[in-house]
C-alpha positions in Angstrom: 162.0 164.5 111.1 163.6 163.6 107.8 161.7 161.6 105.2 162.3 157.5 106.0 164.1 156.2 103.0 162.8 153.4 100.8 159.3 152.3 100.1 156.2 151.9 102.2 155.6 148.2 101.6 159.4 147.6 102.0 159.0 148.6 105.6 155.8 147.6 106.6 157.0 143.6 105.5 160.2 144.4 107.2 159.2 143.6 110.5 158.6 146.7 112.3 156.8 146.3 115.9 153.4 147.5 115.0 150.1 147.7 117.6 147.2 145.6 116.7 145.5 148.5 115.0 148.6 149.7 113.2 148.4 146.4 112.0 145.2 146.8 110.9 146.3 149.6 108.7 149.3 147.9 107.3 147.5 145.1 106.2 144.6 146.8 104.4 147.9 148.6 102.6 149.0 145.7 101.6 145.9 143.8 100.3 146.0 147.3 97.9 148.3 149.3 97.4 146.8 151.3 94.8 143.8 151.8 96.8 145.5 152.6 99.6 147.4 155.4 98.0 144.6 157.2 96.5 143.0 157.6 99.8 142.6 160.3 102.3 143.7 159.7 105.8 140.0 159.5 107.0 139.4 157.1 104.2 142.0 154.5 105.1 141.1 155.3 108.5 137.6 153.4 108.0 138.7 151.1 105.3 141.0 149.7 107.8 138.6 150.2 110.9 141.6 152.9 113.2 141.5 156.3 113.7 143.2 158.9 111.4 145.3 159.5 114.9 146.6 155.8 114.9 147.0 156.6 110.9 149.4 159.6 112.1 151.1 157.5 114.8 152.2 155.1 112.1 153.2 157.3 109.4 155.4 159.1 112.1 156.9 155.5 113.6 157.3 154.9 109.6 159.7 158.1 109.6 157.4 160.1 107.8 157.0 163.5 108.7 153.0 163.4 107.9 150.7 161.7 105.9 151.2 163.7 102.5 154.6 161.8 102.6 153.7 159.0 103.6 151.0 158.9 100.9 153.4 160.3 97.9 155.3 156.6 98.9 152.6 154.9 98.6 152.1 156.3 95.1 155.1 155.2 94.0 155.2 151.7 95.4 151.7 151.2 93.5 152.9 152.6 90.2 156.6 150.0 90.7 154.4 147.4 91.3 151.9 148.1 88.2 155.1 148.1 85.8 156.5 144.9 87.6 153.9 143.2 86.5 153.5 144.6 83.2 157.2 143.3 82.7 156.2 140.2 84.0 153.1 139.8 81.5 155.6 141.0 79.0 157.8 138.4 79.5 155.2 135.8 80.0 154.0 136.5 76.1 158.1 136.0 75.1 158.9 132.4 75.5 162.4 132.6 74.7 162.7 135.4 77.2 161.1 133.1 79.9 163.1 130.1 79.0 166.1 133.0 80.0 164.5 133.8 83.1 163.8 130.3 84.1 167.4 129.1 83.6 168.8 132.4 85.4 166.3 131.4 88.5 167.8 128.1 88.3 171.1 129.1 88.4 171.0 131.3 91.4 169.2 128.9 93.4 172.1 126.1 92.5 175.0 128.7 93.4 173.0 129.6 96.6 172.4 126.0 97.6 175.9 125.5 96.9 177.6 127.6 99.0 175.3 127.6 102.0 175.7 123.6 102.1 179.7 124.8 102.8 180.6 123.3 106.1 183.1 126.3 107.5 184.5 123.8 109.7 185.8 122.0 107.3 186.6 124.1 105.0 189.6 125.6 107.3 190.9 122.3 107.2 190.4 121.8 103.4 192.2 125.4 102.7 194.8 123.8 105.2 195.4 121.1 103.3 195.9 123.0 100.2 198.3 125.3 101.2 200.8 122.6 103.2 200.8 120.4 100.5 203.3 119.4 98.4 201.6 118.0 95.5 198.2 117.8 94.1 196.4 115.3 92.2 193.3 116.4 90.6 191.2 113.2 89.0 188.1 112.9 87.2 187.0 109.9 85.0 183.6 111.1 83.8 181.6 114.6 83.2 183.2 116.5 85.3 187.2 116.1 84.0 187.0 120.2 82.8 186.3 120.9 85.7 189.3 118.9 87.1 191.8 120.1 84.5 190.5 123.6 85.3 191.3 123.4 89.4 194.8 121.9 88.6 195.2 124.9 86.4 194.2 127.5 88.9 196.1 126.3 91.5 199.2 125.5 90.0 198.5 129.4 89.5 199.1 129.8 93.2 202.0 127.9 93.1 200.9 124.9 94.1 202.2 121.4 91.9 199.5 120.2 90.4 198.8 116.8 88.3 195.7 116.0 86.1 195.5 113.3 83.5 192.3 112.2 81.4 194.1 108.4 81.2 192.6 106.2 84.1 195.9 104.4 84.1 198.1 107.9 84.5 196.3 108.9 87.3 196.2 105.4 89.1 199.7 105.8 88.7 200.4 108.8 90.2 198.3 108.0 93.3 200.5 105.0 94.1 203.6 107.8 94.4 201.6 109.9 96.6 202.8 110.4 100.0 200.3 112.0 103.3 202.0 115.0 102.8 200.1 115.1 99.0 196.3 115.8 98.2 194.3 114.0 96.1 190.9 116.3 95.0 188.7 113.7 92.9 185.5 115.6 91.5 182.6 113.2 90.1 179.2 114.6 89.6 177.2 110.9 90.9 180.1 110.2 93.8 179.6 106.7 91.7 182.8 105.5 89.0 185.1 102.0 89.4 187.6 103.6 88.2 187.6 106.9 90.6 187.5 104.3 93.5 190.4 102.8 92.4 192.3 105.8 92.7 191.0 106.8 95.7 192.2 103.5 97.1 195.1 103.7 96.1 195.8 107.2 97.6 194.8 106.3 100.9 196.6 103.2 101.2 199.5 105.5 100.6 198.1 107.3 103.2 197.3 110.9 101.1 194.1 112.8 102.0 191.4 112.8 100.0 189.3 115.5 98.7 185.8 114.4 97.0 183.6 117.4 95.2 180.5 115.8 94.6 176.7 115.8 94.2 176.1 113.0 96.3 177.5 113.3 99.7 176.1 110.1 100.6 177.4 108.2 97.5 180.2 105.2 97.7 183.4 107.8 96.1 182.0 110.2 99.4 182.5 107.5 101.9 186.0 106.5 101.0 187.0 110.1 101.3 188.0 112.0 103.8 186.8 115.6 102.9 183.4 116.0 100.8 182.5 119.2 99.3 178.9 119.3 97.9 177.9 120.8 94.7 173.7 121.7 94.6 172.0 119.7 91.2 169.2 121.8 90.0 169.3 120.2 86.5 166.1 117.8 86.5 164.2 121.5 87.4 164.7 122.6 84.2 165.3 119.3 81.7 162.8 115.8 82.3 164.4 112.6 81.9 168.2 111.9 81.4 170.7 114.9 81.6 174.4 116.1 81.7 174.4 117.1 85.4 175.6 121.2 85.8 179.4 121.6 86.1 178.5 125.2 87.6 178.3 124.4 91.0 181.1 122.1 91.2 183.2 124.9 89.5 182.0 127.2 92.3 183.5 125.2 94.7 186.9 125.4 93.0 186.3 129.5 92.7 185.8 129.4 96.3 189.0 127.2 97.6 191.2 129.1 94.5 189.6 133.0 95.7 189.9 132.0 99.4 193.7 131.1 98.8 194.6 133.9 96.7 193.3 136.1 98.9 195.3 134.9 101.9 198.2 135.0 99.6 197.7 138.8 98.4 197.3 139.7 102.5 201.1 138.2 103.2 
């Protein structure tokens, strides 16, 4: 039997079947680690109230061939976890390197929230959309307009003709020429702007599809169109009071439709 790869707590929180006094073992492991790896297996044996035979059973069910092994693992695990939370303290005493940490946290969990909020469903359509139409209008009127002139940039990439404007009356404009074989992709941050609504109005009563990237899913701008992608706000978690909501996760969203498409495109 070949050693079992990986650490001891790894696979003892994995969730292994275990008896009730393998159990017992497993979870006087885990209440210490470091104790648990200096002992002998007649020691852990009482400390966790089994039989050095159950001990055996386990390190074998583990994929340890015996309990010297199994033991040497546990060594190790104890001495990752003593210098995990020496880093830890380390970085506690640096604020600046916290402040890092914090905001890299924050980030994740927005990109995360993001793309698991993606309804696949409708995102077939949405990739649909962008690759049988003949035009697209990308509109912004607030915080988010890089993020607008950005998408009309990658996909007119792809070869798609694209339209973007920072002048309200530009883009209200070119939404009255649009025909339902166009897309109009309005991104706002709040799903809240006069102006946006204007536009969007005017696109559908030329009967275009609309395409809202938002925060707000339930917000006016998302009930007048007639796709909503969601982007996650984790801002107020790091800054109190009024803020610039992140452009990170609605620039995801344009990643993913731009990625998705260009990878379709390299497979024909």
């Amino acid at each position: 039997m070949c050693e079992a790869p990986g650490s001891v707590v790894t696979l003892l929180c994995s969730g292994i079947q275990l008896y009730s006094a393998e159990r017992r073992i497993a979870d006087c492991i885990l209440a210490d680690v470091k104790r648990a790896s200096m002992c002998t297996s007649a020691e852990l044996a009482r400390l966790s109230s089994s039989s050095e035979a159950t001990i055996t059973r386990l390190c074998h069910k583990l994929g340890f061939e015996n309990y010297r092994k199994f033991q040497l693992a546990l060594a190790r695990d104890a001495m990752e976890q003593q210098e995990t939370a020496r880093r830890t303290r380390e970085e506690g005493q640096d604020e600046l390197r916290q402040a890092l940490l914090d905001i890299q946290a924050n980030r994740e969990e927005e990109l995360r929230a993001t793309i698991q909020a993606i309804d696949t469903r409708q995102l077939r359509r949405v990739l649909s959309l962008l690759r049988s139409c003949e035009v697209i209008e990308v509109v912004s009127e607030g915080r988010s307009l890089p993020v607008a002139l950005d998408a009309s940039i990658r996909f007119g990439h792809l070869g798609k003709r694209c339209v973007a404007s920072a002048l309200h009356e530009k883009t209200l404009a070119f939404a009255q020429t649009l025909t339902p074989k166009d897309l109009l992709m309005a991104f706002s941050t709040s799903g809240r702007d006069a102006g946006l609504e204007e536009v969007i109005s005017a696109a559908k009563m030329r009967g275009a599809p609309v395409l809202l990237i938002t925060c707000d899913s339930h917000s006016p701008l998302a009930h007048l169109s007639d796709y909503v992608m969601t982007a996650s706000n984790r801002e107020q978690r790091l800054i109190e009071g009024s803020h610039a909501a992140s452009l990170l996760s609605p620039n995801i969203l344009v990643e993913v439709l731009y990625y998705l498409l260009r990878m379709e495109k390299a497979r024909t």
